[in-house]
GUMARTOR-666950 format. One record per residue (C-alpha): residue in three letters; x, y, z. Coordinates in steps of 0.25 Angstrom, whole numbers, plus 5000, padded with zeros to 4 digits. Layout:
BEGIN
ALAXYZ/...
This chain:
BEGIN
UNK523654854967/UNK522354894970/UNK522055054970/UNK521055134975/UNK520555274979/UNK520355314995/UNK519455434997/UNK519455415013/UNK520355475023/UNK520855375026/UNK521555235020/UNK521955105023/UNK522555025014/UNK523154895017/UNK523854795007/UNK524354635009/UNK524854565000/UNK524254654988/UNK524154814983/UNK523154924985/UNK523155074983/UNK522555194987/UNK522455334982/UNK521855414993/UNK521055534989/UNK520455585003/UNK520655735006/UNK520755715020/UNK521855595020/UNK522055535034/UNK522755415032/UNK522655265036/UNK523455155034/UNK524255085023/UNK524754945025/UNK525554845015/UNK525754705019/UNK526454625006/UNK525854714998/UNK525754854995/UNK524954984995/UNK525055114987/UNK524355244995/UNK524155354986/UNK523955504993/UNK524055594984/UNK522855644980/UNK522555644996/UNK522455765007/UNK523055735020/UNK521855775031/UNK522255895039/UNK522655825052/UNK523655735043/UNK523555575039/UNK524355465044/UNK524555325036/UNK525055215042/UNK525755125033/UNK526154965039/UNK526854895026/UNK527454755029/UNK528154715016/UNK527354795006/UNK527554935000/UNK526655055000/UNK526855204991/UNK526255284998/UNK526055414984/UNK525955554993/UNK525655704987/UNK526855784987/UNK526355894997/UNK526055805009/UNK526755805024/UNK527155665025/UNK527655615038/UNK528355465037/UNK528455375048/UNK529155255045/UNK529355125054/UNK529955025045/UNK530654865047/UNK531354825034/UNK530754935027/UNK530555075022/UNK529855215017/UNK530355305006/UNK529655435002/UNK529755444989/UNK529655614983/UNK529855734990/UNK529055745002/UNK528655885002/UNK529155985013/UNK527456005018/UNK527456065031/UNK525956125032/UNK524756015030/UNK524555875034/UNK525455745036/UNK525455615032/UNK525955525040/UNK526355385035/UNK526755295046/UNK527255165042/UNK527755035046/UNK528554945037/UNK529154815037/UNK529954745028/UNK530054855016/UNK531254875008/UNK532354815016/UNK531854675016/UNK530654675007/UNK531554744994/UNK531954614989/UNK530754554989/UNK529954664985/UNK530554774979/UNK529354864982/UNK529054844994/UNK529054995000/UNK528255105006/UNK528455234997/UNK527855365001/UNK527755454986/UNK527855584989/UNK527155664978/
């Protein structure tokens, strides 16, 4: 799998058939898009600042898995549309209730229910701290 730093505010990261990484480090996190086809992504944010207006990420995953690695103090809102599949939060999501949210919209198809067997990690996982 291949790694690597993204200083932007922004990200787009995008996997089929292979693995890649980010560690976002931007002080003003946006978001972007994150999208796994037969493959799989890792999206590390916690050495990132959400921008004050908030960040949205949208993730399409068809038959892949994603881990998503969030600090423990963010305001995280999940929006989950998913065929054959599913999302799990992993930690304790903290109670946040002033600062900014990071939205993670997602689309999945064809995780977990169907996929399991085959591919036992096949996943989207949001770590919280």
């Amino acid at each position: 799998m291949t790694r690597e730093d993204s200083q932007g505010d922004t990200i787009y990261v995008s996997s089929i058939l292979s693995g890649n990484g980010k560690r976002v480090v931007s002080s003003h996190f946006k978001g972007g898009s994150v999208s796994a086809y037969l493959g799989g992504s890792e999206v590390d944010l916690t050495s990132a600042t959400i921008a004050s207006e908030g960040a949205v990420i949208d993730v399409n995953c068809i038959m892949g898995g994603i881990e998503f690695k969030l600090p423990a103090k963010m305001k995280l809102q999940n929006e989950v549309t998913a065929i054959l599949g599913g999302s799990d939060v992993e930690g304790s999501p903290s109670s946040v209730t002033e600062g900014s949210t990071l939205i993670v919209r997602e689309v999945l198809v064809l995780l977990e229910a169907l996929a399991s067997s085959i591919y036992p990690s096949l996943d989207i996982t949001l770590i919280v701290g």
